[in-house]
C-alpha positions as CSV (number, residue, x, y, z in Angstrom):
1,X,28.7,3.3,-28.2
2,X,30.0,4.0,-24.9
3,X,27.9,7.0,-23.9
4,X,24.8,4.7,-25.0
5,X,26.2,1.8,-22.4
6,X,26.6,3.8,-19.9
7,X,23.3,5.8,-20.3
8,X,21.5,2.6,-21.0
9,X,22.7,1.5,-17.6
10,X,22.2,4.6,-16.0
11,X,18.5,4.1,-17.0
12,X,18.4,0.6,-15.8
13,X,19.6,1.9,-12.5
14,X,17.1,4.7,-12.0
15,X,14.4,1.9,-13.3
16,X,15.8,-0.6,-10.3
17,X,15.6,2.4,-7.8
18,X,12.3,3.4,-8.7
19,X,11.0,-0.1,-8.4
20,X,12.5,-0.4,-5.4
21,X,11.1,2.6,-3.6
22,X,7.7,1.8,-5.3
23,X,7.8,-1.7,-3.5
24,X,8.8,0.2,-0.1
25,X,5.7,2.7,-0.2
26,X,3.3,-0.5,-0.7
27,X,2.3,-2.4,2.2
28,X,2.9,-5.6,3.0
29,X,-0.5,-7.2,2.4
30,X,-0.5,-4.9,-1.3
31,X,2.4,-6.9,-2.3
32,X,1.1,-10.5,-1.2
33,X,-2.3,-9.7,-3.1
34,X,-0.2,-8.7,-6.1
35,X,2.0,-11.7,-5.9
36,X,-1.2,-14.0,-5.6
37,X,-2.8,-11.9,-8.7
38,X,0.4,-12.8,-10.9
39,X,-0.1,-16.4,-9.5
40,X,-3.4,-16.8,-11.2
41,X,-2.4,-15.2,-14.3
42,X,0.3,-17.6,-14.4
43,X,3.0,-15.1,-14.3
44,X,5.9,-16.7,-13.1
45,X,8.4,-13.5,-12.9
46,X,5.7,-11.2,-11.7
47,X,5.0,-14.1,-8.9
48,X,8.2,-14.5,-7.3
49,X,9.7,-10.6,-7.1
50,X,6.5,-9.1,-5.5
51,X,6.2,-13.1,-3.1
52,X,9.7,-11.9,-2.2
53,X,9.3,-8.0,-1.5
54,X,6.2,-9.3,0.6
55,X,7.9,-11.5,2.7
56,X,10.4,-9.3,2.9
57,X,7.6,-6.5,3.8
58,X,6.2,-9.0,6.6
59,X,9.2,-9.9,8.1
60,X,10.5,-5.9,8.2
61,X,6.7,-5.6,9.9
62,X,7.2,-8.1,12.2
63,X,10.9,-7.3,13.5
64,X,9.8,-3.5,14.1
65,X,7.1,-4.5,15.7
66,X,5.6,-4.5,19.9
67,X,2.4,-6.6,19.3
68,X,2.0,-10.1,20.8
69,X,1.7,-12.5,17.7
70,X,5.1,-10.9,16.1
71,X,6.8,-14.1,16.4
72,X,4.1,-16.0,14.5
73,X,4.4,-13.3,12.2
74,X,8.3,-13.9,11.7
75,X,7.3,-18.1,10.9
76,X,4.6,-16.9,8.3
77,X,7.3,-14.7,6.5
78,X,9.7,-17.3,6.8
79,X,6.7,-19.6,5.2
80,X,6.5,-17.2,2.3
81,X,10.4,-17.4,1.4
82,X,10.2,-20.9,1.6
83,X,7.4,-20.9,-1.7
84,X,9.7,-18.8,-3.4
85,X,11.9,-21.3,-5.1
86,X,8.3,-22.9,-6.1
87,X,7.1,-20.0,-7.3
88,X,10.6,-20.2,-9.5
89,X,10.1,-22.9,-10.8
90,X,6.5,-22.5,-11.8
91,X,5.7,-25.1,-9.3
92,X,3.8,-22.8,-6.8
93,X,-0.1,-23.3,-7.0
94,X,-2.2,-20.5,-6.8
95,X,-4.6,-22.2,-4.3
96,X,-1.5,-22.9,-1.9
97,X,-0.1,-19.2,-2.3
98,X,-4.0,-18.1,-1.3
99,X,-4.0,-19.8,2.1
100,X,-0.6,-18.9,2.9
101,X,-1.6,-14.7,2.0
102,X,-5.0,-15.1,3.8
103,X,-2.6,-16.7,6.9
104,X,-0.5,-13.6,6.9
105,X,-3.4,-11.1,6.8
106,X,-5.0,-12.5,9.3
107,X,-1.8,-12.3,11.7
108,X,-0.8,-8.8,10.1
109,X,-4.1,-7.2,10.8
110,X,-4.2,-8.8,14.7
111,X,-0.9,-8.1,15.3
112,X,-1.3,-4.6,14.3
113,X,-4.4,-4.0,16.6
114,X,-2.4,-5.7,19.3
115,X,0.3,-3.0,19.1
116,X,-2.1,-0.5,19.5
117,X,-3.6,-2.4,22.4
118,X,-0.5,-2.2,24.1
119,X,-0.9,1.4,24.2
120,X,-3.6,1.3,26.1
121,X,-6.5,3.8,25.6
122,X,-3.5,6.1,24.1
123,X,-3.4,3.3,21.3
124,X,-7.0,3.1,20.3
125,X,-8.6,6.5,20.7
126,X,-8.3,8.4,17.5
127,X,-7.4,5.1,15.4
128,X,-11.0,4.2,14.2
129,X,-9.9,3.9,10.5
130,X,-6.2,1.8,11.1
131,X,-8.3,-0.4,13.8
132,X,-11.4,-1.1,11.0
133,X,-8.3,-1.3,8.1
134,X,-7.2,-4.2,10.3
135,X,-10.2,-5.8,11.3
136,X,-11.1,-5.7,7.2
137,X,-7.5,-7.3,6.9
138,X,-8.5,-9.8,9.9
139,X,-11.8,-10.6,8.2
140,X,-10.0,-11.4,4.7
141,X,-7.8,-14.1,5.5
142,X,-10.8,-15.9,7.8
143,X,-11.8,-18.0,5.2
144,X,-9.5,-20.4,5.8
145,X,-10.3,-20.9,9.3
146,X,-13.2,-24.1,10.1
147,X,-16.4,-22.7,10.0
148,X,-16.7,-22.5,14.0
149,X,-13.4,-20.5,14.4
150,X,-15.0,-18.5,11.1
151,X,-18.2,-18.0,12.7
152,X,-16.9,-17.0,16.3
153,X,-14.1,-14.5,15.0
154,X,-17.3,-12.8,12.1
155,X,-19.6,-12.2,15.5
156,X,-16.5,-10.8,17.1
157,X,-15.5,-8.7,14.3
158,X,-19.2,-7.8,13.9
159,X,-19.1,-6.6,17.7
160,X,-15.8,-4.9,17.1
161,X,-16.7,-3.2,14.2
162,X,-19.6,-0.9,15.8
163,X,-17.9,0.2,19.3
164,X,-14.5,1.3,16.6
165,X,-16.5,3.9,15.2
166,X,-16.9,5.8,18.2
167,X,-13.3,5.7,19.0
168,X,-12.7,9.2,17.2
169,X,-15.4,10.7,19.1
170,X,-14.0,13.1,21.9
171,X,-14.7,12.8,25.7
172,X,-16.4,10.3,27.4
173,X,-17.7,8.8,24.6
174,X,-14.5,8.0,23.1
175,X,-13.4,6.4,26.2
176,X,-16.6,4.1,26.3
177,X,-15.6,2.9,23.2
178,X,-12.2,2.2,24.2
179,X,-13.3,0.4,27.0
180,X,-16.1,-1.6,24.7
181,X,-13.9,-1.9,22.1
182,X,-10.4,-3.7,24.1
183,X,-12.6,-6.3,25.4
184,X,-13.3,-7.4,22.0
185,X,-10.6,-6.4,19.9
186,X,-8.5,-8.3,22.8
187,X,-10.6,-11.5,21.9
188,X,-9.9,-11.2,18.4
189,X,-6.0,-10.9,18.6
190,X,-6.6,-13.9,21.0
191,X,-8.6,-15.9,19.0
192,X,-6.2,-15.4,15.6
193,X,-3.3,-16.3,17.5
194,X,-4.3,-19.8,19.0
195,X,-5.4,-20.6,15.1
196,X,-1.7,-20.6,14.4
């Protein structure tokens, strides 16, 4: 009986562990979606561990990171924990959980190209696919902006979107695009962070 206790909690362990690292490979915005999934399928326990990995993810983000909306980024995270003793107590509604994941994307993805602004043409050449990743992210969570701010960021992330291509491309090409693409990648960070 002992030798089953102790495997049995040997087991539980290696379960806990392997949860654990499962939830650090995952991105932030993975584990916000999933949390809002469990949401609308009403599961409560599902809900509140991958709400609180997620907020944990976010805040981790946000601490480690050099972009200019990190502090906005550390009140959205602290946001999230607050829903968590909601969530708890079944109280959370999936609607509210929605517009608080969207919020975070939106700041995740900006404050992500930000960083890599702040690297200067080091920072964006080569980074097509983490820059369009981001502006996907940015474009997400814009539904819950009024439709002017919607409308202004979608033309940005429109203009964005084609000059970010060319970013891999070598020579002078590449450092067109870099050129093209800071002006409006630096009015997209800029426009997110005066909506929050």
């Amino acid at each position: 009986m002992k030798n089953y206790i102790l495997n049995l909690a040997a087991t539980l362990f290696m379960i806990g562990m392997a949860q654990l690292s499962f939830a650090q490979d995952m991105s932030a915005e993975s584990l916000l979606d999933k949390a809002v999934l469990a949401s609308e399928k009403g599961d409560t326990t599902a809900t509140v561990e991958a709400l609180t990995q997620g907020a944990a993810a976010v805040e981790n983000e946000a601490k480690s990171s050099t972009g200019s909306l990190k502090d906005k980024l550390l009140t959205k995270a602290g946001d999230l924990k607050s829903l968590i003793p909601l969530a708890s107590g079944g109280k959370l509604q999936s609607g509210v959980l929605g517009k608080a994941v969207s919020a975070v994307k939106m700041l995740i993805g900006a404050n992500r190209i930000s960083s890599l602004l702040g690297k200067g043409e080091s920072g964006l050449l080569g980074n097509a696919s983490s820059l369009t990743s981001n502006l996907g992210l940015i474009k997400a969570g814009s539904s819950i902006l009024g439709s002017d701010s919607q409308s202004k960021l979608g033309g940005l992330i429109g203009e964005a979107t084609k000059s970010v291509g060319a970013l891999n491309k070598k020579g002078v090409a590449g450092k067109l695009a870099a050129t093209t693409s800071n002006k409006s990648l630096s009015s997209i960070v800029s426009l997110v962070g005066s909506a929050f």
